[in-house]
FINU-913691 format. One line per field, with one value per residue: residue number from 1; residue in one letter; chain; x, y, z of N, C-alpha, C in turn. Coordinates in Angstrom, 1 decimal. Layout:
<rs>
n	(NUM/...) $
res	(A/...) $
chain	(A/...) $
nc1	(X/...) $
nc2	(Y/...) $
nc3	(Z/...) $
cac1	(X/...) $
cac2	(Y/...) $
cac3	(Z/...) $
cc1	(X/...) $
cc2	(Y/...) $
cc3	(Z/...) $
</rs>
This chain:
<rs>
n	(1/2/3/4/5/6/7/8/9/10/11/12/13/14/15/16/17/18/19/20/21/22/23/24/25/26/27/28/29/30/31/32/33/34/35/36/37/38/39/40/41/42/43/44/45/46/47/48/49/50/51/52/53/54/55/56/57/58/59/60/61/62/63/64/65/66/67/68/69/70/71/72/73/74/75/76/77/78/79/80/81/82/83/84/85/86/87/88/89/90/91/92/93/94/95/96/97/98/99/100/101/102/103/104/105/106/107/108/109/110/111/112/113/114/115/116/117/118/119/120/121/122/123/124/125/126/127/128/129/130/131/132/133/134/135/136/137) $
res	(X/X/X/X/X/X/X/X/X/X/X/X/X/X/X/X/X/X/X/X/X/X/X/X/X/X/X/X/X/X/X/X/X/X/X/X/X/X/X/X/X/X/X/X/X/X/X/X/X/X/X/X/X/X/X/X/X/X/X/X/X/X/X/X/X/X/X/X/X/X/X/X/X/X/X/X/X/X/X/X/X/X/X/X/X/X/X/X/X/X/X/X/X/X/X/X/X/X/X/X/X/X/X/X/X/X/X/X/X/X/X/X/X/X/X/X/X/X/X/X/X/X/X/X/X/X/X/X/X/X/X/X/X/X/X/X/X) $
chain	(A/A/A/A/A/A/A/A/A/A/A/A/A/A/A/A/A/A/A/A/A/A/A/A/A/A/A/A/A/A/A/A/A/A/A/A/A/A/A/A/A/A/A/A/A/A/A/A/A/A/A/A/A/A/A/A/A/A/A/A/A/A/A/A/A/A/A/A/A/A/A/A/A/A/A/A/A/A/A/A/A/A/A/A/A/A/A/A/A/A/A/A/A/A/A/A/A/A/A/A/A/A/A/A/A/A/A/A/A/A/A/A/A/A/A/A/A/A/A/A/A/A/A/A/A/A/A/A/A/A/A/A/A/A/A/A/A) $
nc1	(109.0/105.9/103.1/100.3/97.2/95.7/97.5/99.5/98.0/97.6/100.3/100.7/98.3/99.8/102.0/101.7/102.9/105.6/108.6/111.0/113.4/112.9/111.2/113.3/115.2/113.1/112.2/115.1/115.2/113.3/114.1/116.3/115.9/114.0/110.3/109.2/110.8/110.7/108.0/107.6/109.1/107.3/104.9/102.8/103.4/102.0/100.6/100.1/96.8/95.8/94.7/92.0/91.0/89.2/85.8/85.3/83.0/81.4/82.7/82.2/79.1/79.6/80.2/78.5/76.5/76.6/76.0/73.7/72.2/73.4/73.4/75.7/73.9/71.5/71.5/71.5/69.5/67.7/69.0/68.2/65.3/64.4/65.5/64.1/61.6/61.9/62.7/60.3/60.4/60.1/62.4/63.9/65.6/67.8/70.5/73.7/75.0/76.8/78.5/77.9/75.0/75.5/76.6/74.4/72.5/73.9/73.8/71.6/70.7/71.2/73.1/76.4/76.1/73.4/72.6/74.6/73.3/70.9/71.4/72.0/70.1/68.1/69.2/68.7/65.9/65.7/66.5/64.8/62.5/63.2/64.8/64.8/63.7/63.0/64.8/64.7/66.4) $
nc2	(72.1/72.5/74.9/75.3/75.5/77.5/79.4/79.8/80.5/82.9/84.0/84.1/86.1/88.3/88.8/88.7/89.0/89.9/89.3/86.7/87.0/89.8/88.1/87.0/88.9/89.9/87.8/87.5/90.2/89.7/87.7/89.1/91.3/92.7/92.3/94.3/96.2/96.0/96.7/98.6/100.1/99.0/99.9/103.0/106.3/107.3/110.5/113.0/114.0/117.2/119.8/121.2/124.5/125.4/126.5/129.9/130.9/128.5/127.3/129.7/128.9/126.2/126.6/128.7/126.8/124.9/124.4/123.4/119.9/117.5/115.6/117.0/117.4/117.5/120.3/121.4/120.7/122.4/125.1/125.6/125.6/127.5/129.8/129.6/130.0/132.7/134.0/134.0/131.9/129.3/126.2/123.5/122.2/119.4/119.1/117.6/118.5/120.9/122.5/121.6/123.0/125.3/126.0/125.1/127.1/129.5/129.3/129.6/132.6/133.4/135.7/135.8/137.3/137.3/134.3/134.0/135.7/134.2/132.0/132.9/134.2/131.9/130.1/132.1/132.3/129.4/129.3/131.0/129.3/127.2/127.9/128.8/126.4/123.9/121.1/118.0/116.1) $
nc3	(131.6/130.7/128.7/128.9/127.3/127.2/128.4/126.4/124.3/125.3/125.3/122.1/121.5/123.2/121.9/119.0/115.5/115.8/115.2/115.0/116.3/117.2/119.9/121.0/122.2/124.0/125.7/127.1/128.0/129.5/131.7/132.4/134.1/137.2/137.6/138.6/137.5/135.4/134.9/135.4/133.3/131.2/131.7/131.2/132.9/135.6/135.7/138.0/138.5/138.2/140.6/140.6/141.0/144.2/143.9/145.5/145.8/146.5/148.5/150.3/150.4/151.8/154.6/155.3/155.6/157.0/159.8/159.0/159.8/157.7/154.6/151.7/149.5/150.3/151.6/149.0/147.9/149.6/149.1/147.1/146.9/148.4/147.3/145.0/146.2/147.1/145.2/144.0/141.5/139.3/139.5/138.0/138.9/140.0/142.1/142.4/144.4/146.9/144.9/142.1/142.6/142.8/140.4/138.9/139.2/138.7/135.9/135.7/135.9/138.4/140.5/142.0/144.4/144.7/145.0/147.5/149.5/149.4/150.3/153.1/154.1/154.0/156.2/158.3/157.9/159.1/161.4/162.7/162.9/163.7/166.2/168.8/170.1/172.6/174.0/174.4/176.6) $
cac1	(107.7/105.3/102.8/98.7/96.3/95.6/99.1/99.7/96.7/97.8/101.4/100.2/98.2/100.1/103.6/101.2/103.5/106.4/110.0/112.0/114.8/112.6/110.8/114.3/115.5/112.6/113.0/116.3/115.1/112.6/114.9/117.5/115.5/112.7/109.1/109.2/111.3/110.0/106.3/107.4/109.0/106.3/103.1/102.8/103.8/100.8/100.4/99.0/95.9/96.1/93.9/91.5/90.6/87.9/85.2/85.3/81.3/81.1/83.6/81.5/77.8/79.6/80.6/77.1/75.3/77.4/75.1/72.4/73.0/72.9/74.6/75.5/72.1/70.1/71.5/71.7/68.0/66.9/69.3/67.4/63.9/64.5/65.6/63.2/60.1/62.2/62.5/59.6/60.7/60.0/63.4/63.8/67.5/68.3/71.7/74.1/75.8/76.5/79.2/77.0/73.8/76.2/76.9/73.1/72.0/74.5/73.5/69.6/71.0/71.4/74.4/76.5/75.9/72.1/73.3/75.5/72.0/69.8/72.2/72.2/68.3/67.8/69.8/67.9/64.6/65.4/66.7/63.3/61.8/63.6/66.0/63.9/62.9/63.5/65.3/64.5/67.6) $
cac2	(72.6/72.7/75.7/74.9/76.2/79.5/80.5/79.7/81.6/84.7/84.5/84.2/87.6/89.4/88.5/88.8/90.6/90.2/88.7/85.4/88.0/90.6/87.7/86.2/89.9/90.2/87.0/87.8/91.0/89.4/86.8/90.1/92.4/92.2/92.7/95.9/97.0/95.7/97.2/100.3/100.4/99.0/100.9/104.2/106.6/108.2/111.8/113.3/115.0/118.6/120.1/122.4/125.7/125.5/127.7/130.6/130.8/126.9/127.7/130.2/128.5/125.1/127.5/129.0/126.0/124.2/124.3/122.0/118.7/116.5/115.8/118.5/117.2/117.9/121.6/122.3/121.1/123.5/126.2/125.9/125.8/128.2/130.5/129.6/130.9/134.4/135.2/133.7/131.4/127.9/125.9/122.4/121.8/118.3/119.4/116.6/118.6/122.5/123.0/121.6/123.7/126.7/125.8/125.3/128.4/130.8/128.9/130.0/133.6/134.0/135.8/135.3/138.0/136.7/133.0/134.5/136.4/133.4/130.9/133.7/134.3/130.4/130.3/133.3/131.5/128.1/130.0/131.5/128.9/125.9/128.5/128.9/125.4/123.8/120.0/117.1/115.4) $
cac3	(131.9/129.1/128.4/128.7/126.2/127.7/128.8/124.7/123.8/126.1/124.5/120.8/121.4/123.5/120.8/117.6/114.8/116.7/114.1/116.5/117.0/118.6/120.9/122.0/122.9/124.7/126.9/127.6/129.1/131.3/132.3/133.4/134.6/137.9/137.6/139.3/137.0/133.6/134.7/135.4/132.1/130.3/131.7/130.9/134.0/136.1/135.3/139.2/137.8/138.7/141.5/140.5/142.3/144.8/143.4/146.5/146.4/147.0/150.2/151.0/150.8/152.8/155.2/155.9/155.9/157.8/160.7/159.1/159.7/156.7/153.5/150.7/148.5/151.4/151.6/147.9/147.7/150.2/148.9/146.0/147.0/149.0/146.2/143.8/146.3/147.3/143.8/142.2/139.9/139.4/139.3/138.0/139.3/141.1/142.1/143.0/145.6/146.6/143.6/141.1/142.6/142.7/139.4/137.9/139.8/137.6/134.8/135.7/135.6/139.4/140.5/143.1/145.4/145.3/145.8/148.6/149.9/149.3/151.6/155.0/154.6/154.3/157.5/159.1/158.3/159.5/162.5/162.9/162.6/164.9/166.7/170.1/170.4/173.6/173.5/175.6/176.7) $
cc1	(107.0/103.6/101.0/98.3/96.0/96.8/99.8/99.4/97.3/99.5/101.3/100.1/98.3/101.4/103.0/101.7/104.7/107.7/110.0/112.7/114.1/111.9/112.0/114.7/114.9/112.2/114.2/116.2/114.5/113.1/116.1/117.2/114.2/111.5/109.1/109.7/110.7/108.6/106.1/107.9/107.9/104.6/103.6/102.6/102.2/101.3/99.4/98.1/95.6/94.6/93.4/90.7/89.5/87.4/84.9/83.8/80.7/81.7/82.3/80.1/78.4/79.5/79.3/76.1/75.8/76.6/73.9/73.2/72.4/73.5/74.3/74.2/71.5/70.0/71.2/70.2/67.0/67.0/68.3/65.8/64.0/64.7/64.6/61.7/60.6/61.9/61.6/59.3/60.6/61.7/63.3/65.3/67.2/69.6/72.4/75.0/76.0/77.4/78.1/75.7/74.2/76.1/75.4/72.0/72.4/74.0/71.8/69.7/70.9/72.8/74.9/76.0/74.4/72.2/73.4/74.3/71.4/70.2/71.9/70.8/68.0/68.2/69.1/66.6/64.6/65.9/65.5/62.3/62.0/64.5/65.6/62.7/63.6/63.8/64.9/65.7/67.4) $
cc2	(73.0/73.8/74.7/75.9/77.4/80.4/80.9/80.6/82.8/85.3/84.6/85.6/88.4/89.7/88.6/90.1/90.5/89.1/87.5/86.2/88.6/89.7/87.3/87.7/90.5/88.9/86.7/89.0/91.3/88.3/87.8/90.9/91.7/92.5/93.7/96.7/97.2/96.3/98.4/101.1/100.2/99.6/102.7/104.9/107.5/109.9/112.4/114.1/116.1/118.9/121.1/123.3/126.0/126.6/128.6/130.6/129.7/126.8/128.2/129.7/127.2/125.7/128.4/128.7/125.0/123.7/123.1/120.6/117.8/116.3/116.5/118.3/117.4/119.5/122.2/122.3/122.3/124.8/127.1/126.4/126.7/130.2/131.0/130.4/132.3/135.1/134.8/133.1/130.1/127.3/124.7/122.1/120.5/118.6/118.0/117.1/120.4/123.0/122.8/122.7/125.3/127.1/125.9/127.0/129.9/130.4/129.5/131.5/134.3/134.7/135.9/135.8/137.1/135.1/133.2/134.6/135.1/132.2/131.2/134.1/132.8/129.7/131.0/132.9/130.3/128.3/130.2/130.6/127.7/126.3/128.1/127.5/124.7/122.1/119.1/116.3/114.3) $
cc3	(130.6/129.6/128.4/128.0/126.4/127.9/127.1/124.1/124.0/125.5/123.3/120.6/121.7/122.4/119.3/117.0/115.1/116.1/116.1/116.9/117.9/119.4/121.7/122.5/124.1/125.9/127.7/128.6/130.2/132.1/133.2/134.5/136.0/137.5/138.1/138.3/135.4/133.6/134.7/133.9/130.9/130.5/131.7/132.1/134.0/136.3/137.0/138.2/138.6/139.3/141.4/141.4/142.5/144.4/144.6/146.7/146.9/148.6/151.1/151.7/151.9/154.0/155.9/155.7/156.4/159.3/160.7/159.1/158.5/155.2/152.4/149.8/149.5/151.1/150.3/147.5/148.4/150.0/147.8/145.9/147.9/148.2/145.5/144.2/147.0/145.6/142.6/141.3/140.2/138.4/138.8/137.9/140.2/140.9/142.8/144.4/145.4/145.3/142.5/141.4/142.5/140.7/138.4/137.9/139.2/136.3/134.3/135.7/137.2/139.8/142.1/144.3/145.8/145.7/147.4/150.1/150.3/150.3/153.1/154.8/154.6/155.8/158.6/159.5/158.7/161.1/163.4/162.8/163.8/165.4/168.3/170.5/171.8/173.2/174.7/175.8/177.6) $
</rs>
């Protein structure tokens, strides 16, 4: 069985560097051993990447805004505008979701408690607003 130009090519640069002794030791070991076994030795072992701890105020805000229907960039945008005209302030946050808006929102020097606040009045007024509406079914 003879070798085409690419399979050539791909042994050349994967063996570049590499003495005749250490290539024949190393066709002897893939000739002994199975693929399963030779790949697990040769790739470098997966490391789980460690699970970091839910920020409890991110809990909190899914948690009481759970009620609206629609995905977390919906909520964090309204968390926010919602914020921004209680206290005033003009925000320029596009949050990608409620951690990150939790996240930009301390950064803008809010703190949690008012977060916390600004989530259960956003709630209260969208209550007040489309609570007492009647549905047509």
């Amino acid at each position: 069985m003879k070798l085409d130009a690419a399979q050539a090519k791909l042994l050349r640069t994967a063996f570049k560097g590499r003495s005749r002794a250490e290539l024949k030791q190393l066709f002897a070991l893939v000739r002994a051993h199975e693929d399963r076994a030779l790949l697990t030795a040769a790739l470098p072992n997966k490391k789980p990447t460690p699970k970091r701890k839910a920020d409890p105020l991110v809990r909190e805000l899914e948690q009481t805004l759970k009620p609206i229907m629609g995905p977390s960039i919906e909520k964090a945008d309204m968390l926010i505008e919602h914020l921004a005209k209680k206290h005033r302030r003009k925000l320029g946050i596009e949050p990608k979701g409620l951690a990150d808006a939790a996240k930009r929102l301390r950064a803008s020097k809010f703190t949690d408690e008012q977060i916390r606040a600004g989530a259960q009045s956003l709630m209260a007024h969208l209550a007040k607003l489309y609570g007492d509406r009647e549905t047509v079914v």
